[in-house]
C-alpha positions in Angstrom: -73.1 265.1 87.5 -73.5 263.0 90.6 -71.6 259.8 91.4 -74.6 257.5 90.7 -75.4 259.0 86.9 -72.1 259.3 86.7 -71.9 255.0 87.2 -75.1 255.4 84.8 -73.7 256.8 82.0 -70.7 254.5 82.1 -73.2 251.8 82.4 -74.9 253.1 78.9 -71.7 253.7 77.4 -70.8 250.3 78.2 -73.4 248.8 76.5 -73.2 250.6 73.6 -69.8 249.5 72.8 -71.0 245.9 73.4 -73.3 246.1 70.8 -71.2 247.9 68.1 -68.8 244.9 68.8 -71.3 242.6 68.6 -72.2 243.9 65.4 -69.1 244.1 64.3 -67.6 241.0 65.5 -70.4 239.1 63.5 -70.0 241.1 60.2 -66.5 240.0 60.7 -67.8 236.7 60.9 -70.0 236.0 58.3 -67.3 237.8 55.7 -64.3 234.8 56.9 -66.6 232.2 56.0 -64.5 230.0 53.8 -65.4 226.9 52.4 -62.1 224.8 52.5 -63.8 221.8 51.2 -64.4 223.5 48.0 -60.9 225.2 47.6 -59.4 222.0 48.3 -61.0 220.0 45.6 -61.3 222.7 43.2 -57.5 222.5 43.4 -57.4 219.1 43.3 -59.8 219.2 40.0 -57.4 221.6 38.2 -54.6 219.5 39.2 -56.3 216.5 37.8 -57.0 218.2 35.0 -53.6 219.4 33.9 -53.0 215.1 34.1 -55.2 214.6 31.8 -54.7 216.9 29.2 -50.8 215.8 29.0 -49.9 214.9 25.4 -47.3 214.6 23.1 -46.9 217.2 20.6 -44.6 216.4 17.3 -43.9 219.4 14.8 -43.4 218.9 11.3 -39.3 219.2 12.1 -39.6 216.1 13.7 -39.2 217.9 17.6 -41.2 215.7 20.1 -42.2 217.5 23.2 -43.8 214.5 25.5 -46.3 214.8 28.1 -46.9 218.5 27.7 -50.0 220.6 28.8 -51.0 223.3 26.9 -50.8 226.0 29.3 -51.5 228.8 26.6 -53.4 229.3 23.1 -51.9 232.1 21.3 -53.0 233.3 17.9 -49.9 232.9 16.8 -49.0 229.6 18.3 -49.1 227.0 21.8 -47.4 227.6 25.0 -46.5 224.4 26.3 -45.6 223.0 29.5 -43.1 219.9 29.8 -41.1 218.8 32.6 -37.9 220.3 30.9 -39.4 223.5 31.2 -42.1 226.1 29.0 -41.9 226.3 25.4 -43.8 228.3 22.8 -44.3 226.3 19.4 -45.5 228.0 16.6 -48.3 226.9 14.6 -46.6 227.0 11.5 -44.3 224.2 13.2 -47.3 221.6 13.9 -49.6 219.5 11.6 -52.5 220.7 10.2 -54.8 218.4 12.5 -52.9 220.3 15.6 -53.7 223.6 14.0 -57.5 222.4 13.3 -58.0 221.5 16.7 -56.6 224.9 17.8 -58.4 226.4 16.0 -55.3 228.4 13.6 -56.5 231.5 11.3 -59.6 231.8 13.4 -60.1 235.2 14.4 -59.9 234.9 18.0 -58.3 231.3 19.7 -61.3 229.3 21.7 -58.0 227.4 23.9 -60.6 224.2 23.5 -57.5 222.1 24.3 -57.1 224.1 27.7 -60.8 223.4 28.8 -61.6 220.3 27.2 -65.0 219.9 28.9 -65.8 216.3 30.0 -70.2 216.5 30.4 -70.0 220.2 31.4 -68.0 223.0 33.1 -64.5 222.7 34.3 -63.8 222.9 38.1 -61.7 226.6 36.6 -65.2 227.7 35.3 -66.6 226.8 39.1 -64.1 228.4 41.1 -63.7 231.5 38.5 -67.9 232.3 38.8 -66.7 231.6 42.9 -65.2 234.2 42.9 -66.9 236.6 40.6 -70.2 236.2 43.2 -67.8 236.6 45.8 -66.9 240.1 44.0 -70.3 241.1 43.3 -71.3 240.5 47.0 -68.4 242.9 48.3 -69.7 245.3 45.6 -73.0 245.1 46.8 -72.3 245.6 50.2 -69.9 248.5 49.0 -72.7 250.0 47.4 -75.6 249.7 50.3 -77.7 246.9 48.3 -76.0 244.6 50.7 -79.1 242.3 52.1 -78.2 241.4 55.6 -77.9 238.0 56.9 -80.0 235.8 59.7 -77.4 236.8 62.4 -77.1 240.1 61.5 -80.7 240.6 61.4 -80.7 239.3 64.5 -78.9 241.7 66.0 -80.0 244.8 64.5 -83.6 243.7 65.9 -81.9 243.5 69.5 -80.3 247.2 68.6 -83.6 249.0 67.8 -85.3 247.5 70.9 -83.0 248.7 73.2 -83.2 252.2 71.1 -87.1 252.1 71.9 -86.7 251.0 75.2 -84.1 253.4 76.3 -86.3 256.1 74.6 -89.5 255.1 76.4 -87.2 255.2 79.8 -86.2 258.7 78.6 -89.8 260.1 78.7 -90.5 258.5 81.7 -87.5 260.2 83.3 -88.2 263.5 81.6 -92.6 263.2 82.9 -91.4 262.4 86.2 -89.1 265.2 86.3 -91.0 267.6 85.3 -93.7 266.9 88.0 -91.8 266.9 90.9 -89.9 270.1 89.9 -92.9 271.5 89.5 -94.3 270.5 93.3 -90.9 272.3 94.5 -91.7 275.5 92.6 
C-alpha cells in the first residue's frame, strides 16, 4: 500500500469512528435526559403529602399515638409512623370507625388512608407510571421496537449518505481502473 492510500485509509477510518461516536455520543444523550423539575416536586408532593395525612390515632386501651402517618396497611393491622419512632397497631386495638375506614375483614386492604386522593391521582401514582414508561422504553429499545428520535434520525440519514456516496466513489474508482489497466495491457 502506498503512502498516499495509506493517509487514505486512515482518513476513512477516521471518519468512521467519528460517526460511531457521534451516534453514540447522542444515544448517550437522549437516554440522560432527566427532568429535575419533575423529581423535585414529585418529592416535594409526597412530602406534602405525608403532612397532611398526620393524625392522631387512639386504641380502645386508651394509647394515643399523635401526629402519625400511616406508612403501612396490613391485613392484620396499621404501621404507623410518629416521631418517637414506627409502630404496628393492631386492628383489634382501634375503634370500629378506624377499622371501617381501613377497611378490616376485607379480603384484601385498599391502604385508602395512605393515598387519600384529593380531585385525582397522587404525585406517587405520577412518578410510579414515570417510571413504569421509563421501563417500558428501555424494554422497547432492548427488544428492537425502539422508535428512534429527531437527533438520532438525523444522524442515521447523514450515515447512509456517506455509505452511498462512498459506494458511488467506489465504482468510479473501480470503472476508472479497469480502463486504464486495460490501455497498459
Amino acid at each position: 500500500m502506498s503512502g498516499r492510500a495509506s493517509k487514505t485509509a486512515t482518513r476513512y477510518a477516521r471518519f468512521w469512528r467519528e460517526i460511531v461516536i457521534a451516534v453514540w455520543s447522542a444515544k448517550a444523550a437522549e437516554s440522560r435526559c432527566v427532568n429535575y423539575g419533575a423529581t423535585a416536586l414529585a418529592i416535594l408532593a409526597a412530602l406534602c403529602a405525608s403532612l397532611v395525612l398526620a393524625e392522631d390515632f387512639k386504641t380502645v386501651n386508651g394509647k394515643e399515638y399523635k401526629d402519625a402517618t400511616v406508612s403501612r396497611v396490613e391485613p392484620d393491622g396499621l404501621v404507623l409512623k410518629t416521631k418517637s419512632g414506627i409502630s404496628k397497631v393492631y386492628f383489634v386495638e382501634l375503634p370500629k370507625d378506624v377499622q371501617e375506614r381501613f377497611h378490616y375483614g376485607s379480603a384484601t386492604p385498599t391502604g385508602k388512608a395512605v393515598t387519600q386522593r384529593i380531585g385525582g391521582e397522587t404525585a406517587v401514582d405520577r412518578f410510579a407510571q414515570q417510571v413504569q414508561k421509563k421501563l417500558d422504553e428501555r424494554e422497547s429499545i432492548l427488544q428492537g421496537k425502539h422508535t428512534p428520535g429527531p437527533a438520532e434520525l438525523m444522524v442515521i440519514r447523514e450515515i447512509n449518505f456517506h455509505k452511498a456516496f462512498l459506494a458511488g466513489i467506489a465504482i468510479i474508482a473501480i470503472v476508472l481502473f479497469a480502463i486504464v489497466w486495460a490501455r497498459f495491457k
